[in-house]
BALOBA-1460 file (C-alpha; in Angstrom, 3 decimals):
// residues 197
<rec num="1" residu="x" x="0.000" y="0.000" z="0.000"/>
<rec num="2" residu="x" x="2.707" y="2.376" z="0.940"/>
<rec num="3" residu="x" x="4.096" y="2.241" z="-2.120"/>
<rec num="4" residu="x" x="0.345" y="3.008" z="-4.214"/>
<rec num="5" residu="x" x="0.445" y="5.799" z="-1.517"/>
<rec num="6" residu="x" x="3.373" y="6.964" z="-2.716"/>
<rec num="7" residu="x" x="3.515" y="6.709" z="-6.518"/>
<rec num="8" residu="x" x="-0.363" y="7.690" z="-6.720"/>
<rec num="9" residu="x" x="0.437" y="11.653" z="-8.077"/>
<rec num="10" residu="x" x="2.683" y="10.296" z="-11.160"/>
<rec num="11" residu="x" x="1.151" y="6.718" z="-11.441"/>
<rec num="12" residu="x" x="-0.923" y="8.299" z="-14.567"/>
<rec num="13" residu="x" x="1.616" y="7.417" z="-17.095"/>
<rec num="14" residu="x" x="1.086" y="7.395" z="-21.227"/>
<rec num="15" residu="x" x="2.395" y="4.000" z="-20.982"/>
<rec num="16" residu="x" x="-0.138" y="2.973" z="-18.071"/>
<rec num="17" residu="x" x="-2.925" y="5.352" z="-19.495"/>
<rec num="18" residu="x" x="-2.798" y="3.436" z="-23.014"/>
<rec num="19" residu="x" x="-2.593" y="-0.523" z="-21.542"/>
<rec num="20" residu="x" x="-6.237" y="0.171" z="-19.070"/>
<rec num="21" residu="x" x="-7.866" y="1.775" z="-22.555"/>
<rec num="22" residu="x" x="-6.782" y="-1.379" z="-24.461"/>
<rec num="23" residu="x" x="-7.157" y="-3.667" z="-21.545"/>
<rec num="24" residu="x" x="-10.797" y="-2.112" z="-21.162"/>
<rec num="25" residu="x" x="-11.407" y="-1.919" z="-24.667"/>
<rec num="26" residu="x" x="-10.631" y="-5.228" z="-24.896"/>
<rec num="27" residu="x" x="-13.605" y="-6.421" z="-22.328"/>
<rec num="28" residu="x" x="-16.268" y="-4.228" z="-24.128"/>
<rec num="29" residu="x" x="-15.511" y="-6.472" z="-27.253"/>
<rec num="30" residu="x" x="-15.970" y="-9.384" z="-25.426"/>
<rec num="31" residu="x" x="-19.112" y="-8.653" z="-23.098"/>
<rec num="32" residu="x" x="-22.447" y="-7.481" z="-23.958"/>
<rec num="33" residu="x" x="-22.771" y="-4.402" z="-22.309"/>
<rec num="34" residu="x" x="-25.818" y="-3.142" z="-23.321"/>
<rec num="35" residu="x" x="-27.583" y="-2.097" z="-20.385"/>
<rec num="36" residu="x" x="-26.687" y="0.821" z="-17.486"/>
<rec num="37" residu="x" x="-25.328" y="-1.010" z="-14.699"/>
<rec num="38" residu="x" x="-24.137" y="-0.554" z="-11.240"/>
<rec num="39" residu="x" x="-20.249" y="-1.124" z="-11.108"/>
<rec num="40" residu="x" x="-17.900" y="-1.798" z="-8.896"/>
<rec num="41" residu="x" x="-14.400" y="-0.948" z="-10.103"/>
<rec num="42" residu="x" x="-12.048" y="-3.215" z="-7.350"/>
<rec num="43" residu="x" x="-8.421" y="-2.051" z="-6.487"/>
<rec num="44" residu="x" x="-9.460" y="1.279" z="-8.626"/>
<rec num="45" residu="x" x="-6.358" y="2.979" z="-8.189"/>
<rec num="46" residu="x" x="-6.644" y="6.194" z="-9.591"/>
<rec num="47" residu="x" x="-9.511" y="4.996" z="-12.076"/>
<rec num="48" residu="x" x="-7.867" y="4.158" z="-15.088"/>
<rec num="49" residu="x" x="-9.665" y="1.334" z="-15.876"/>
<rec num="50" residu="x" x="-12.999" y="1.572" z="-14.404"/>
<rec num="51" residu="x" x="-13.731" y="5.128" z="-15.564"/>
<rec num="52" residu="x" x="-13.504" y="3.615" z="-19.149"/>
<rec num="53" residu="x" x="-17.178" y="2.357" z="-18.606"/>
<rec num="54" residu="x" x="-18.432" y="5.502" z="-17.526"/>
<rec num="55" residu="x" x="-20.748" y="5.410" z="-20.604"/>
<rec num="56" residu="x" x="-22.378" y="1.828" z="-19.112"/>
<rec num="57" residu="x" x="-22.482" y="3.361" z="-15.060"/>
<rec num="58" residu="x" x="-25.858" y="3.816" z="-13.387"/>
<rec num="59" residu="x" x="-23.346" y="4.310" z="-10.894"/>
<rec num="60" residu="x" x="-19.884" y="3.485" z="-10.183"/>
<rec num="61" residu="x" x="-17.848" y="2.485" z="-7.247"/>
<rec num="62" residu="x" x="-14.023" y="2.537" z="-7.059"/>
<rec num="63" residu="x" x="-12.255" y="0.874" z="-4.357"/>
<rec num="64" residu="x" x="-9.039" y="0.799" z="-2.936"/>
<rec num="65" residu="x" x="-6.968" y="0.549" z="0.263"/>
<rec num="66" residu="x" x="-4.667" y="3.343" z="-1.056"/>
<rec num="67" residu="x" x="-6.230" y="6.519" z="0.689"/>
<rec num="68" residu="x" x="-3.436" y="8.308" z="-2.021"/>
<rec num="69" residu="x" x="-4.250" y="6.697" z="-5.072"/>
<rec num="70" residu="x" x="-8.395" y="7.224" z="-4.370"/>
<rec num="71" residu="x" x="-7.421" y="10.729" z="-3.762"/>
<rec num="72" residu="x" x="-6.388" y="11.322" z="-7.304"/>
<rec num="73" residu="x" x="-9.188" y="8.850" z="-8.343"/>
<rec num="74" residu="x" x="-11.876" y="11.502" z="-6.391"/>
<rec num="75" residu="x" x="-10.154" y="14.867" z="-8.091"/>
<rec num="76" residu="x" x="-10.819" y="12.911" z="-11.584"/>
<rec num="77" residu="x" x="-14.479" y="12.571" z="-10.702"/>
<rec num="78" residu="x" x="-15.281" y="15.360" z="-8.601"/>
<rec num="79" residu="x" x="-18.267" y="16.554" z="-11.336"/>
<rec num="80" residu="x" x="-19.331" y="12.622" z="-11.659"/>
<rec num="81" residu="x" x="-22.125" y="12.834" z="-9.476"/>
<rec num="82" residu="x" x="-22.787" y="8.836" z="-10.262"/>
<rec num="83" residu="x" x="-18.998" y="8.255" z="-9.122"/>
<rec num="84" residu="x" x="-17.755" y="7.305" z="-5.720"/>
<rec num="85" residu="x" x="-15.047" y="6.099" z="-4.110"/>
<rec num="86" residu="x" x="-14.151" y="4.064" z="-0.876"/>
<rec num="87" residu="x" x="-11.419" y="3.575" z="1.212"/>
<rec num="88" residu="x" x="-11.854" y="-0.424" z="1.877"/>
<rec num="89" residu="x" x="-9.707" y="-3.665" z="2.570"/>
<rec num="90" residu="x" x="-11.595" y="-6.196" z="1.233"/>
<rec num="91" residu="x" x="-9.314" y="-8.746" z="2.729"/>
<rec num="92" residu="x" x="-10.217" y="-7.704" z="6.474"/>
<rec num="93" residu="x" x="-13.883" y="-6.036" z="5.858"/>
<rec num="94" residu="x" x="-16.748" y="-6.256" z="3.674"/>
<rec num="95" residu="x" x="-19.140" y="-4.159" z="1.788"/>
<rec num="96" residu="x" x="-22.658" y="-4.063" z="2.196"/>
<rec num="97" residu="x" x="-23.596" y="-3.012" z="-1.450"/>
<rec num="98" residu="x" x="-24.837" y="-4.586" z="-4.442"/>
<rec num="99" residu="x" x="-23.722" y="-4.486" z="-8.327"/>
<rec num="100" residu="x" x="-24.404" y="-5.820" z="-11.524"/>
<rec num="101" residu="x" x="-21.119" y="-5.644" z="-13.084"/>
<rec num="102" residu="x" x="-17.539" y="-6.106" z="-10.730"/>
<rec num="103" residu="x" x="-14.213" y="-5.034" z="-12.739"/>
<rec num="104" residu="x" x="-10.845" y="-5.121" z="-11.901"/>
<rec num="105" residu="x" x="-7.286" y="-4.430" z="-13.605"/>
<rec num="106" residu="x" x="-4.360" y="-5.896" z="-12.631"/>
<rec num="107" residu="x" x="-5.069" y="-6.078" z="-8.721"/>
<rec num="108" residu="x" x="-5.149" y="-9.327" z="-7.802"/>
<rec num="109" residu="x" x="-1.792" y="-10.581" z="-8.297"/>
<rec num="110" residu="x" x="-1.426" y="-8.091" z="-5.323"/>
<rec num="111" residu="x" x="-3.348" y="-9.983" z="-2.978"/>
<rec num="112" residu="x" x="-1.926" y="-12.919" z="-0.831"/>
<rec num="113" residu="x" x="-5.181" y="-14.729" z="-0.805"/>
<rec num="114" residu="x" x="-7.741" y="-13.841" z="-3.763"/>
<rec num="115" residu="x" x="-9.937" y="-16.856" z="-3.480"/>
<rec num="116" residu="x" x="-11.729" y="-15.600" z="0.021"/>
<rec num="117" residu="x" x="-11.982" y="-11.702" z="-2.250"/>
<rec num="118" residu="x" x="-13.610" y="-13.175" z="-5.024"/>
<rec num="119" residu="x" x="-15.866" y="-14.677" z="-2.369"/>
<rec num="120" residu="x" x="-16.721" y="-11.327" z="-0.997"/>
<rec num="121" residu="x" x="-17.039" y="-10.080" z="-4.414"/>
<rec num="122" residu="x" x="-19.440" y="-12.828" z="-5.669"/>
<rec num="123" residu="x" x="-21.777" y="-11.854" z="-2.150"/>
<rec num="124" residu="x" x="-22.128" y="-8.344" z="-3.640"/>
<rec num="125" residu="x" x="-23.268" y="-9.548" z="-7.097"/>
<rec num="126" residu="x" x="-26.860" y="-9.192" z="-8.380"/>
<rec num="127" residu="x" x="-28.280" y="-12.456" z="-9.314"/>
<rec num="128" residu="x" x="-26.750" y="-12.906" z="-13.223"/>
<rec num="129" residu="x" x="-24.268" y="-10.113" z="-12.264"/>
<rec num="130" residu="x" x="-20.649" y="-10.878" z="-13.280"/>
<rec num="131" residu="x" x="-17.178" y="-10.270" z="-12.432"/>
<rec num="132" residu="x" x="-14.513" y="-9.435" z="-14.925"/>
<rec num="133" residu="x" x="-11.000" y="-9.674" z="-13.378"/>
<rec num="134" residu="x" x="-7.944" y="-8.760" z="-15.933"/>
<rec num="135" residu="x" x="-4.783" y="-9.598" z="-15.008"/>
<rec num="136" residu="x" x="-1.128" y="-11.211" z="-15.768"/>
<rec num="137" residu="x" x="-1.341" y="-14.686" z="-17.114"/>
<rec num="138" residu="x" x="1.048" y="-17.050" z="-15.329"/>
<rec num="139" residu="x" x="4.814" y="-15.708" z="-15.571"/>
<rec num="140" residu="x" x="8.318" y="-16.067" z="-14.317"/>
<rec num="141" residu="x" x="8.430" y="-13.220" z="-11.838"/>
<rec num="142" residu="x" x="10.127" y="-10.586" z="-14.088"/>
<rec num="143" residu="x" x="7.248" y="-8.778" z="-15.208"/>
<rec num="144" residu="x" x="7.595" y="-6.376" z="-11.746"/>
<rec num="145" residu="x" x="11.273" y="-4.411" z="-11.762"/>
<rec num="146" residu="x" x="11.116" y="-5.291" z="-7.840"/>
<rec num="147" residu="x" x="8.276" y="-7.865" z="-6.795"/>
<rec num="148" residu="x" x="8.769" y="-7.442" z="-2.940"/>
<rec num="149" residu="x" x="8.559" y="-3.408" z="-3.036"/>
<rec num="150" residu="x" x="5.273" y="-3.342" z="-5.226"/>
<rec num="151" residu="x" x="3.395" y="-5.765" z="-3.445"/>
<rec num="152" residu="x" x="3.052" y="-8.694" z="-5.829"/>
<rec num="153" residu="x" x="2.248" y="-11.836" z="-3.937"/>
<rec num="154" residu="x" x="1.666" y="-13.849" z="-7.329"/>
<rec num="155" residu="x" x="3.328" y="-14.095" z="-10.565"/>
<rec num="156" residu="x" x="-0.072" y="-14.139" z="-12.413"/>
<rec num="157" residu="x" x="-2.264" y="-16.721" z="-12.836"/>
<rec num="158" residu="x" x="-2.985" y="-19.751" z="-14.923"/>
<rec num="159" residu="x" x="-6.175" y="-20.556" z="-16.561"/>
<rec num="160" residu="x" x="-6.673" y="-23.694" z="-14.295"/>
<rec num="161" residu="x" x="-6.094" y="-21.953" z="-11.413"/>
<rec num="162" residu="x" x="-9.124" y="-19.349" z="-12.173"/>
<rec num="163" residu="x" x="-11.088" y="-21.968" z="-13.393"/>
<rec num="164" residu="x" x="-10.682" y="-24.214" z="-9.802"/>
<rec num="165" residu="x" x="-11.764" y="-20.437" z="-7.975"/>
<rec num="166" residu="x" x="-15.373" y="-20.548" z="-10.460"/>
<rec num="167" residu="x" x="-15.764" y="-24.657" z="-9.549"/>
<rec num="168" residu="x" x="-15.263" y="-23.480" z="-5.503"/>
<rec num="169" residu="x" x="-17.562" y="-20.193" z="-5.691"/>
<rec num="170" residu="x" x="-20.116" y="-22.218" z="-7.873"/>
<rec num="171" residu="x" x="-19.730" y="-19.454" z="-10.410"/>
<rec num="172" residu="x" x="-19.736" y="-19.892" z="-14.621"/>
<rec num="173" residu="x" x="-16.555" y="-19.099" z="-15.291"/>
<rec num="174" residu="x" x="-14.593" y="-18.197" z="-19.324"/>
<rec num="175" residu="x" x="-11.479" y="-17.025" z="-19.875"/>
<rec num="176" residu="x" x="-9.286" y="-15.637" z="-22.776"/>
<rec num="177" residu="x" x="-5.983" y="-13.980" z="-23.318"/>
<rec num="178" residu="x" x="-7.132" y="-10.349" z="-24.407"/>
<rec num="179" residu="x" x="-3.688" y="-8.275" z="-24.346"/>
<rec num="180" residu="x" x="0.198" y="-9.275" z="-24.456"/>
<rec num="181" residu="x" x="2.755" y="-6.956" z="-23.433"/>
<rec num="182" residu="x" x="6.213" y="-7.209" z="-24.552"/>
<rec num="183" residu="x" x="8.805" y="-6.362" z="-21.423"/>
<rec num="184" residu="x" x="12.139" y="-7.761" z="-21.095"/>
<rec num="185" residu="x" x="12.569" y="-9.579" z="-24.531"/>
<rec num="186" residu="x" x="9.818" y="-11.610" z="-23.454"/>
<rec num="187" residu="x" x="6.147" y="-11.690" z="-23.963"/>
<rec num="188" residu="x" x="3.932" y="-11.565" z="-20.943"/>
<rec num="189" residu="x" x="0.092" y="-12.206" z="-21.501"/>
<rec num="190" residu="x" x="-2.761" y="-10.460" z="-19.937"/>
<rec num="191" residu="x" x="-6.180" y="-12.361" z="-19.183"/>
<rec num="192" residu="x" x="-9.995" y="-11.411" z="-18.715"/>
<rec num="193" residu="x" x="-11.630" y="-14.053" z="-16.490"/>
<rec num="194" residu="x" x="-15.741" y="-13.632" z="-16.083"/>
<rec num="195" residu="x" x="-17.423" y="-15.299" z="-13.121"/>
<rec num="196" residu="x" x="-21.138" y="-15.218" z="-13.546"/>
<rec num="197" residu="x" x="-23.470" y="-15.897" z="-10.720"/>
């Protein structure tokens, strides 16, 4: 967390700006989002990714335990009055809301145990809701300059491993490979999983 707190005022970078457009992009050409739905954007940061489905929000919800990256997330959407934002751990508390669509962007690989927050996710979802989680396909570690100081408690995830979390949670569950990024002469894959209830 420290360190969201403390790169949160320059984390807005062309390079990161340009991946959550493409990343969300990416999930609109996959999903039918046809409707106006209430969404939960988890581990918001400062809203890069979320805030690209503005245009399908009844209302939107970003969440994050970095108090400094929700501050820059807040400026962004100080006019939104449909936009909120809250300071939550999911991992030690819960949220007594309800949504019909739960995204997240490259936030889970930051968690030590995801299963029990996709639990607590799948408890906030409408019935027929989903949950779109995007994130690092399996890797060898390298993707992060410095794993330990950024908080990364997994080196992505494989498609089995996903799928065993839907057979648990009695969710649907699909997956595909929707981005690759190339980084260190290799080629490191980025996923979109959806759990439907």
């Amino acid at each position: 967390m420290q360190h969201f707190d403390h790169e949160a005022n320059e984390w807005d970078t062309e390079q990161k700006i340009k991946m959550m457009g493409v990343l969300a992009s990416k999930v609109k050409e996959n999903i039918d989002l046809s409707g106006s739905y209430d969404i939960l954007d988890f581990g918001c940061g400062t809203g890069l990714f979320g805030l690209e489905f503005l245009d399908q929000a009844k209302s939107l919800l970003g969440v994050d335990v970095s108090a400094g990256m929700l501050k820059v997330f807040d400026k962004k959407t100080e006019d939104l009055a449909n936009v909120k934002s809250e300071n939550c751990d999911l991992t030690k508390s819960s949220l007594e809301k309800e949504f019909d669509l739960i995204v997240t962007s490259m936030a889970f690989h930051h968690l030590k145990e995801p299963l029990p927050v996709l639990q607590k996710l799948k408890l906030m979802l409408r019935k027929g809701g989903r949950i779109v989680i995007v994130d690092l396909d399996e890797e060898d570690g390298d993707f992060h300059p410095n794993n330990k100081s950024m908080g990364v408690e997994h080196y992505g995830f494989s498609k089995d491993s996903l799928a065993g979390w839907g057979a648990e949670l009695h969710l649907k569950f699909s997956h595909r490979i929707i981005n690759e990024i190339e980084k260190n002469h290799k080629v490191y894959g980025q996923f979109m999983a959806i759990y439907t209830s």
